[in-house]
C-alpha positions in Angstrom: 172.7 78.9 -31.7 174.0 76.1 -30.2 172.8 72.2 -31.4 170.8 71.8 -27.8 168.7 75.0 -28.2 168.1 74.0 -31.8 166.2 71.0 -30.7 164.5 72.9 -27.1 160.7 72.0 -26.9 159.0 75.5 -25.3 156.2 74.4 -25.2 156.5 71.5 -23.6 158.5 73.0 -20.9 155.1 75.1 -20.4 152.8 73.0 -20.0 155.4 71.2 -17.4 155.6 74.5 -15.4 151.9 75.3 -15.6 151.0 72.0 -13.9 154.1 72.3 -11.1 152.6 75.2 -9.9 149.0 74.2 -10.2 150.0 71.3 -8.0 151.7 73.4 -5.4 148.9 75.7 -5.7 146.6 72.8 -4.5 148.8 71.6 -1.9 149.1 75.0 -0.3 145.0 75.5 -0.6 144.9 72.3 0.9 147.3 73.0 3.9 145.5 76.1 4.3 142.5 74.3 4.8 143.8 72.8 7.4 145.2 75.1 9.8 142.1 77.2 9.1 139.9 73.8 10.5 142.3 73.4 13.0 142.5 77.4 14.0 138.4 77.1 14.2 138.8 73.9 16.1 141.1 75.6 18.6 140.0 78.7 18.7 136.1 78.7 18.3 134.5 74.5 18.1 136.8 73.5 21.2 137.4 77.0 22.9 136.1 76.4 26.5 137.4 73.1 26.6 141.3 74.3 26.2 140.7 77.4 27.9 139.5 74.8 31.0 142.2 72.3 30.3 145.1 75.4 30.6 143.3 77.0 33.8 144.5 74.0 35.3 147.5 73.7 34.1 148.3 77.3 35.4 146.0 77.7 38.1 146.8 74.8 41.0 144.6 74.3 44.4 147.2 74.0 47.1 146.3 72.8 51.0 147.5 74.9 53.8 148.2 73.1 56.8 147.2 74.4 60.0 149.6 75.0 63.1 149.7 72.3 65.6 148.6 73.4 69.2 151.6 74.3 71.3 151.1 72.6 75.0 152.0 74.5 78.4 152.5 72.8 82.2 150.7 74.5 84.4 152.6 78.0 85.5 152.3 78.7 81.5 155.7 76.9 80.6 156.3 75.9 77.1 156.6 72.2 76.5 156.1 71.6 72.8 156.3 74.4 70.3 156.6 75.0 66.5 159.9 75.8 65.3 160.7 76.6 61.2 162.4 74.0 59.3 163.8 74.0 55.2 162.3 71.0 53.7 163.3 69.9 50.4 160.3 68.2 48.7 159.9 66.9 45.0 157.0 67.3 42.9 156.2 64.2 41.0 154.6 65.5 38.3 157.1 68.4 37.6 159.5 65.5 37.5 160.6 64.0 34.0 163.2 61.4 35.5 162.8 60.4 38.9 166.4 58.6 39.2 168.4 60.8 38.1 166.7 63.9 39.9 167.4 62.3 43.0 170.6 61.8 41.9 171.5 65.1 40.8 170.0 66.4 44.6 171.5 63.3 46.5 175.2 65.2 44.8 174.2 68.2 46.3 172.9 67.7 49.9 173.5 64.7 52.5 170.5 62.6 52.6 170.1 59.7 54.7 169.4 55.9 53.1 166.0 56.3 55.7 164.9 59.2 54.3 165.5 58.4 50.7 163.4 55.2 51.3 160.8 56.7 53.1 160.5 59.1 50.0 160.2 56.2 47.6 157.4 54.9 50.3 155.7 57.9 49.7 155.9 58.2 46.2 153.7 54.4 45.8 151.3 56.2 48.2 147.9 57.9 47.3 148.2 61.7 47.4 146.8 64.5 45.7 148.5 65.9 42.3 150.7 68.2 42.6 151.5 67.6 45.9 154.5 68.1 47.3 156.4 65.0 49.1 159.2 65.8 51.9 162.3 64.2 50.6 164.7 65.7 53.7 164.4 68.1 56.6 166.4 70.6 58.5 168.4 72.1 55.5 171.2 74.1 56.7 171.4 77.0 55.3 174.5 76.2 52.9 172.3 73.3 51.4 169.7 75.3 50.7 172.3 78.0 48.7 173.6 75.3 47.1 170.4 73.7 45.8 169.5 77.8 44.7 172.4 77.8 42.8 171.4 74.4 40.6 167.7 75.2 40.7 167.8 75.2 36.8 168.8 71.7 36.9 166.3 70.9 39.6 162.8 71.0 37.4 159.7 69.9 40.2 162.0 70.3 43.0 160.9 72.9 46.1 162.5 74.3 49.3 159.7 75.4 51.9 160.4 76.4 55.2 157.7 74.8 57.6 156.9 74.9 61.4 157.9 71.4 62.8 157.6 70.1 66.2 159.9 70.8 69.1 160.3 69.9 72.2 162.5 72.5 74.8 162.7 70.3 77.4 164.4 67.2 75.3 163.7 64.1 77.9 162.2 65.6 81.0 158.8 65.2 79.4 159.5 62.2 77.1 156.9 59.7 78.9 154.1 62.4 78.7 154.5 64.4 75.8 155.0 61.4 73.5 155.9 62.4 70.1 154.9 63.2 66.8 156.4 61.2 63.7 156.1 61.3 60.0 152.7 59.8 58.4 153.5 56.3 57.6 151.5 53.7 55.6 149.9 52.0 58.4 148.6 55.8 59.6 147.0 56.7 55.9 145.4 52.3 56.1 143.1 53.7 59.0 142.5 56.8 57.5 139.2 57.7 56.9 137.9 60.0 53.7 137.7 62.6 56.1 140.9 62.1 58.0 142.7 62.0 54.1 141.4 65.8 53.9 142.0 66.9 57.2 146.0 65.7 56.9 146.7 67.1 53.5 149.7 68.8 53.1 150.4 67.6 56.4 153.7 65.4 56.9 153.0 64.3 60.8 150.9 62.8 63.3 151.2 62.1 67.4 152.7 59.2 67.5 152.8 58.6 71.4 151.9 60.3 75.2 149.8 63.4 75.0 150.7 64.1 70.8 148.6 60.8 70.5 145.6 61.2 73.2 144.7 65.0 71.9 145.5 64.9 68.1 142.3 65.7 67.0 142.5 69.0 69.1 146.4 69.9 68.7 146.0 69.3 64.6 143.8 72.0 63.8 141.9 72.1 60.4 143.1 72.3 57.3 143.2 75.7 54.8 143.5 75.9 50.8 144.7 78.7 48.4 144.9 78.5 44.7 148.4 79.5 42.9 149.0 80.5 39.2 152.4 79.0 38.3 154.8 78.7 35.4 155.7 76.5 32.9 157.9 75.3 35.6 155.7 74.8 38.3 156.9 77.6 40.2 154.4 79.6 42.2 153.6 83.0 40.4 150.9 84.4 42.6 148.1 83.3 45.4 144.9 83.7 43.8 142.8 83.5 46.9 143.1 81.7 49.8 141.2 80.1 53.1 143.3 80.0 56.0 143.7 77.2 57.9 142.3 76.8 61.9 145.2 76.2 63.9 145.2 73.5 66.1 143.9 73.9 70.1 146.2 74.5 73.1 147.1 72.6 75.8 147.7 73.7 79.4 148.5 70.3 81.5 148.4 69.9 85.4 152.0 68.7 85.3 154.8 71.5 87.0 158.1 71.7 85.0 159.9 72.6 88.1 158.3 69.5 90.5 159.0 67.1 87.4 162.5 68.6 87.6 162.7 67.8 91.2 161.6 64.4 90.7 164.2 63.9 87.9 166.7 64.8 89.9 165.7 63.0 93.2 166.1 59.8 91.0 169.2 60.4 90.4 171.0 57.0 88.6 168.5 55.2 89.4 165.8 53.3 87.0 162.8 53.9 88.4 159.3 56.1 88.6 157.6 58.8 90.2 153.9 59.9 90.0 152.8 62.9 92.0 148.4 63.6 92.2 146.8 66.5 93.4 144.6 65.6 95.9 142.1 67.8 95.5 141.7 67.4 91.5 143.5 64.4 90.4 145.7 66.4 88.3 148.7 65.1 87.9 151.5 67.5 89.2 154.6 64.8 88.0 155.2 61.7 86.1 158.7 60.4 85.5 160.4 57.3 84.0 163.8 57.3 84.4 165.9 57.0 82.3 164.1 58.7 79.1 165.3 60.2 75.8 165.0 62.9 73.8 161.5 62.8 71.5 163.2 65.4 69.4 164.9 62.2 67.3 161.3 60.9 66.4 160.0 64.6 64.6 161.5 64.5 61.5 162.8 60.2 61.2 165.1 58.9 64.1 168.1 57.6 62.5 168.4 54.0 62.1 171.6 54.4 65.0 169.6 56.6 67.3 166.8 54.2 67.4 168.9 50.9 67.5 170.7 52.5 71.1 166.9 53.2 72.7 165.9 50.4 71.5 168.8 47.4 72.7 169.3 49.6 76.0 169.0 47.2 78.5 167.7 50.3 81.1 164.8 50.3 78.5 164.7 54.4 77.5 161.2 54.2 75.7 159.6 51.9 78.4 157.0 54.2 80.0 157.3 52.9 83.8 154.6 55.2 85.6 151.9 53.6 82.9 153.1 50.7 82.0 155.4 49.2 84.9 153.7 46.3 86.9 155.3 46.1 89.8 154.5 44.0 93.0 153.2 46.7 95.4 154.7 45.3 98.6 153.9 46.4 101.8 152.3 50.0 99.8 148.9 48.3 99.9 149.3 47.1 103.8 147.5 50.6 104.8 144.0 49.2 102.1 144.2 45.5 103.5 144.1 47.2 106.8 141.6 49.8 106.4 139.7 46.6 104.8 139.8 44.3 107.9 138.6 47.1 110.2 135.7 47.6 107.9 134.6 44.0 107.6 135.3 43.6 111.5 137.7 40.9 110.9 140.1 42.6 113.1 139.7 45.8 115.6 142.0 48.3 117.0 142.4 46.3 120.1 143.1 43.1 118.5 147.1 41.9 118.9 149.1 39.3 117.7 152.4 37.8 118.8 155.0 37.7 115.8 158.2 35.4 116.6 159.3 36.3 112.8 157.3 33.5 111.4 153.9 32.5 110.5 152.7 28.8 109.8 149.0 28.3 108.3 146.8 25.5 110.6 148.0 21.8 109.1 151.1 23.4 107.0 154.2 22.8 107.9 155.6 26.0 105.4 156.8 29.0 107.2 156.2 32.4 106.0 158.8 34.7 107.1 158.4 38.6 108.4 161.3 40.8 107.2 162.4 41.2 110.5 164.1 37.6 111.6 163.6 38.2 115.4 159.9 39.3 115.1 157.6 42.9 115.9 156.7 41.4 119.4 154.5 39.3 121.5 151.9 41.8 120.9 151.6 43.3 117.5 148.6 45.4 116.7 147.2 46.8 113.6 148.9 50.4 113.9 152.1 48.9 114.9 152.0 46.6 112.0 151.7 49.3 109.9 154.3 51.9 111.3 156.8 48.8 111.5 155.6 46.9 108.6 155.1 43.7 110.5 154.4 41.2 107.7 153.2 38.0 110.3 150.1 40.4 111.6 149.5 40.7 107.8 149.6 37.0 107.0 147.3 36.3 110.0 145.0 38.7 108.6 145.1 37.7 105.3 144.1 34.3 106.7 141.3 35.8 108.8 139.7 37.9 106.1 140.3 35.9 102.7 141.0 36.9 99.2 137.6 38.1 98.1 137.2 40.8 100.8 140.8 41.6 100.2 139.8 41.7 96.7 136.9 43.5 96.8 138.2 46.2 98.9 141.3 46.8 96.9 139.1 47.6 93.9 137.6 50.2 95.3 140.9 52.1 95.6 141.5 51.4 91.7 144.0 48.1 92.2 143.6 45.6 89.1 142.0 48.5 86.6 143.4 51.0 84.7 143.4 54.5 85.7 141.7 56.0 82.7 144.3 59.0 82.7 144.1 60.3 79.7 147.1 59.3 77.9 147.4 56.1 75.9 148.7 52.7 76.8 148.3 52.4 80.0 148.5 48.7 81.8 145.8 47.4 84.2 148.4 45.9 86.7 146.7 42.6 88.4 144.8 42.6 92.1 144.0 39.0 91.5 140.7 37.1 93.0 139.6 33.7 92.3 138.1 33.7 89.1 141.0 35.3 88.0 143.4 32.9 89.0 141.2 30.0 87.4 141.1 32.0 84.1 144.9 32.6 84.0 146.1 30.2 85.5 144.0 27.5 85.5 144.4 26.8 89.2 142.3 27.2 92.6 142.8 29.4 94.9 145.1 28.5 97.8 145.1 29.4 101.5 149.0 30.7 101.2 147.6 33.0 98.2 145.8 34.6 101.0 149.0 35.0 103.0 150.9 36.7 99.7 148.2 38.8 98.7 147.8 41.1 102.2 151.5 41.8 102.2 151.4 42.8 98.5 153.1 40.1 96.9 152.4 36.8 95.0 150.2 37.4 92.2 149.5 41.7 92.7 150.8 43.7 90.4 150.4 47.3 90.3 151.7 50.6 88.0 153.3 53.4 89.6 149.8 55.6 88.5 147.9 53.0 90.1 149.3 53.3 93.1 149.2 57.2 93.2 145.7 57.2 92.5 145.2 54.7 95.6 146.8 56.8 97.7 145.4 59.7 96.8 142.0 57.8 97.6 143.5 57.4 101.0 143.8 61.2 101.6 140.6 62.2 100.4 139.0 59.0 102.9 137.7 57.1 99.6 137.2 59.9 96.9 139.0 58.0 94.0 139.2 60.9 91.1 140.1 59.8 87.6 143.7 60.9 87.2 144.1 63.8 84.6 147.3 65.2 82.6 145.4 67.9 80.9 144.0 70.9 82.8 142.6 72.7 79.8 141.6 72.2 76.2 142.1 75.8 74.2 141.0 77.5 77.4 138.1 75.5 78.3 138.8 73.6 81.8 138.4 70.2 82.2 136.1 69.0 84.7 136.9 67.0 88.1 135.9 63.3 87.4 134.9 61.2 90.9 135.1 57.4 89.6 133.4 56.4 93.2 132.8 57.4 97.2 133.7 54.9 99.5 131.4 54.4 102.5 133.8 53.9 105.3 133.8 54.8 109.1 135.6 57.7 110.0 137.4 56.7 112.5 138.1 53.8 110.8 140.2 56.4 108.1 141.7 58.5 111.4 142.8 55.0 112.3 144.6 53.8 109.1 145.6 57.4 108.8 147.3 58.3 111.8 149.7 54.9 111.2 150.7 56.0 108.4 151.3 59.2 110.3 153.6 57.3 112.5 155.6 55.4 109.6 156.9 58.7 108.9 157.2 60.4 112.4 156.9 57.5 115.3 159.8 56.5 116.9 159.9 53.2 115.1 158.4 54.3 112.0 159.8 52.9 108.7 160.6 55.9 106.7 161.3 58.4 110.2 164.3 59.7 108.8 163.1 60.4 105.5 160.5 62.7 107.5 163.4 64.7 109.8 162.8 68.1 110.2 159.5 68.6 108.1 157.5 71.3 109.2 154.4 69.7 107.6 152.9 65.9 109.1 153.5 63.6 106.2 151.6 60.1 105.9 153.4 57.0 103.9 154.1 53.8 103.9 157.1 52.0 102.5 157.6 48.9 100.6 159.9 46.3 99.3 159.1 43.8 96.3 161.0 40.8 96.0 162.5 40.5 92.5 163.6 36.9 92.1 162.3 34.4 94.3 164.9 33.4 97.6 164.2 29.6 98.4 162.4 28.8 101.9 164.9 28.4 104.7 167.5 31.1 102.6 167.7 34.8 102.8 168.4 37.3 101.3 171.8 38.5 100.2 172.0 41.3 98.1 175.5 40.9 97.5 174.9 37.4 95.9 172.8 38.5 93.8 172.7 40.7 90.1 172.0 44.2 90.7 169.1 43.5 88.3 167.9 41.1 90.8 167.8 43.0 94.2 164.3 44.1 95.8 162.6 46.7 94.0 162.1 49.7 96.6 159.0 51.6 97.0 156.8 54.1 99.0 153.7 56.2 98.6 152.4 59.0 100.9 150.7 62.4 100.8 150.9 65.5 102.8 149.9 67.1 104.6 148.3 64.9 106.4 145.7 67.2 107.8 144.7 68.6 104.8 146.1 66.4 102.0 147.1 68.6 98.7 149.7 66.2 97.3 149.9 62.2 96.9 153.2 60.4 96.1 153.6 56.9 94.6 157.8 56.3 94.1 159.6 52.9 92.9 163.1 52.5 92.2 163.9 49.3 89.9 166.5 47.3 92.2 166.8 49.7 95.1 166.5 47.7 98.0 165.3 49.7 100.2 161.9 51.3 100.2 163.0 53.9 103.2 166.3 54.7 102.7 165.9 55.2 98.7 162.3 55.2 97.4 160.8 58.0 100.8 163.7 60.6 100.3 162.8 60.8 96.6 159.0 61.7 97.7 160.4 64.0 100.5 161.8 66.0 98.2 159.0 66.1 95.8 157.2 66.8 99.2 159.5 69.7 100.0 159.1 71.2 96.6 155.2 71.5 96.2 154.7 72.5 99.7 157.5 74.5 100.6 158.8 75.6 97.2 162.2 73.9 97.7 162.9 73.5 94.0 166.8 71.9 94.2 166.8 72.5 90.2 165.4 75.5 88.5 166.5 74.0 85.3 166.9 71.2 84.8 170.3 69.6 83.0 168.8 68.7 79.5 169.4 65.5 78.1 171.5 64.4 81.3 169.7 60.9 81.5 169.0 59.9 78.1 171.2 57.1 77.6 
């Protein structure tokens, strides 16, 4: 036996074991304890409680959004459809780094500095949990492999295809259509609580045009289903769902084919065209020229795109028809006319003579008539019109004065807006006394008088405007409130009269018949614009002076910016027996309202009545700067 087990103390070492393992024993009851409180706590005391909390961890209430309402001209053409699109969105919630998950995705696909910073916009914005927030559209379909391939590294990020906005005829409906754009802060500031629940899981909203006007019918309502998903946040299974009301159709007045027409009548020019149904008040055609392509705006125009629109200097985005304020020129002649019959200031048999000049009683300033030599020793109203003497004018806007003028030329619409129902529209200016003292601070003068009969001076008119006057002119004072849309998911839209003028008839066969004669008399105007129609046409042409040519100068086109020569203009209808269509035509710096503003509306002309459609498709994307 060795000396250390000589001197071993057994039962010491005991009594040292015996409380060891009393201890553990304690410890383990103890831990025991424990998970038993905790297993009760779980599984019976709190039970409900995590069984709710992990419902809605799996389970997740998702909003379906509806389908916009597609949008058709007339003969049933599509304008705007739905087309699908890969979006690649992020979850924020699924997302543990933000940074570097954007990152890892800006490594794999292309995506734009605008889009990343919209997505950081979005992500400071209030939105439901879960939701999913659009980081970049249009994946191709090699991105969207790609991004398959690393979808393990990609926790909270989705690819969905959705149905975005398109437009199949790129610019030709620019101007009318508007467009639709991405929800942006200032959108969601006017949203209402209602409007916050309507638009989720939406990305877009009109922006401009028609998209704008008739949101509230094209969006639709919005649907719900609730998903089980993952640990991930992947979508396992819809547990039920409520489908979403798709948005309302809309069938529009407007002809593809005449708007093609119209387009192409323009040719290079800047410039406008408005074509009304007589009848309805439906407009048929509305161009600006030039336009561009709203298929830029769907998804985020590119800071490049939008900086070329934008510093054109033909002005792309500036809707003319609505928005142009032009001076009407000798358009209006036929109303100031009709107007002094009516009041008796003048009558059929009245004449001046016109030596090419007119001087006001106790002024020694001359007003000159376009024509140098003069119309005549004897100038009557219907010559005055067919030749567009501007002396018989001046003496009759001295005769009547500006509040008849006034008052009559409202009655046609000049100086109000349109109502037509598309948004921004400009009132244009058919100014009267007060309205010269508000603006300007000023009386009114005799020589306003003189300006104001011929179209000039202070009037200011848009090409809709003057449609919708002379449209009011072939119905003999039925002014109808212009419309784009025709129907609203099927249901028509009424005929709205705005008034009824009470005017002599043969006062209207008198006004009427000159304008008859502008396009067929000998000395009419716009007679060659006319040749060989097999229908009787009724116009007027117009020039408006641009800059200002000093008294005693005239005017030389050649000395002057091209951006500076006469605006040229005309409006008419047809046929002139039984008026169906109205045209109002101005082209920015054309000089001549016959020989370049009346062969654009003879072919528009040509085309609704005869069904001579030069184009019967139009070259996409031709004009868009």
């Amino acid at each position: 036996m060795s000396e250390a087990q000589r001197f071993k103390d057994h039962h010491r070492e005991a009594r040292v074991f015996l409380s060891r393992v009393i201890t553990t024993s304690v410890i383990m009851a103890a831990l025991v304890a424990v998970l038993v409180a905790r297993y009760y706590s779980l599984q019976v005391t709190h039970h409900q409680d995590y069984a709710t909390r992990s419902d809605r961890n799996r389970v997740h209430v998702q909003p379906v959004p509806p389908t916009r309402g597609l949008i058709y001209d007339r003969n049933g053409e599509l304008l705007a459809d739905n087309r699908p699109s890969y979006t690649l969105s992020v979850i924020r919630e699924r997302v543990n780094d933000m940074t570097a998950t954007v990152e890892l995705l800006r490594e794999l696909v292309d995506i734009p500095q605008s889009d990343l910073e919209k997505f950081y916009d979005q992500l400071q914005q209030w939105r439901r949990p879960f939701e999913a927030i659009p980081l970049r559209y249009r994946l191709t379909e090699e991105e969207i492999a790609r991004l398959a391939v690393n979808e393990y590294r990609l926790e909270g990020v989705e690819v969905n295809a959705q149905l975005v906005r398109h437009y199949p005829k790129s610019d030709l409906f620019a101007h009318v259509l508007g467009y639709v754009g991405r929800i942006s802060q200032a959108d969601l500031a006017r949203f209402d609580e209602d409007q916050y629940q309507r638009y989720s899981g939406t990305h877009s909203i009109g922006k401009t045009g028609l998209e704008s006007e008739y949101e509230a019918q094209l969006l639709g309502e919005v649907g719900s289903q609730n998903v089980e998903t993952n640990a991930r946040g992947r979508v396992l299974r819809v547990l039920d769902r409520t489908d979403p009301k798709p948005g309302e159709d809309l069938q529009l007045h407007l002809d593809s084919r005449l708007q093609a027409t119209a387009v192409s009548a323009l040719d290079d020019y800047r410039g406008a065209v408005v074509a009304l149904d007589v009848k309805t008040g439906g407009v048929l055609a509305a161009v600006s020229m030039p336009s561009f392509d709203p298929n830029l705006f769907v998804t985020g125009i590119s800071f490049r795109d939008y900086r070329s629109l934008n510093q054109s200097l033909d002005l792309p985005l500036f809707n003319r028809f609505l928005q142009g304020q032009y001076p009407p020129g000798s358009t209006t002649k036929p109303v100031v006319g009709l107007a002094g019959l009516h009041h008796e200031v003048v009558d059929r048999e009245h004449t001046i003579r016109d030596p090419g000049w007119y001087r006001l009683p106790g002024d020694d300033r001359l007003y000159r008539d376009w024509k140098r030599t003069g119309h005549g020793p004897k100038v009557d109203l219907e010559q005055a019109v067919v030749e567009s003497c501007d002396v018989y004018y001046y003496d009759l806007g001295h005769r009547m004065g500006v509040d008849s003028i006034h008052e009559f030329g409202v009655q046609f619409g000049l100086g109000s807006r349109t109502e037509v129902d598309i948004p921004s529209e400009r009132s244009g200016i058919w100014p009267s006394r007060e309205w010269k003292r508000n603006q300007r601070g000023l009386p009114w003068f005799p020589g306003d008088n003189l300006n104001l009969a011929i179209g000039q001076g202070y009037a200011l008119a848009t090409p809709m405007q003057l449609a919708q006057m002379t449209a009011t002119m072939a119905s003999r004072g039925r002014r109808l409130r212009p419309q784009m849309v025709a129907k609203v998911g099927g249901q028509e839209r009424p005929v709205i009269e705005e008034a009824q003028m009470e005017v002599a008839e043969e006062d209207w066969d008198y006004i009427i018949n000159a304008m008859v004669g502008v396009m067929h008399g000998e000395r009419g105007t716009a007679r060659r614009s006319a040749y060989g129609a097999d229908y009787k046409i009724a116009g007027k042409t117009g020039t408006a002076q641009v800059v200002a040519i000093p008294q005693g100068e005239e005017y030389d086109s050649e000395a002057l910016e091209e951006r500076q020569r006469d605006h040229a203009l005309f409006v008419g209808f047809a046929p002139a027996d039984d008026p169906q269509i109205a045209v109002a035509v101005i082209v920015e710096n054309g000089e001549s309202g016959s020989g370049v503003a009346a062969p654009v509306a003879r072919k528009v002309f040509d085309a609704y009545l005869r069904g001579i459609y030069p184009l019967a498709d139009p070259v996409l994307g031709a004009r868009t700067p």
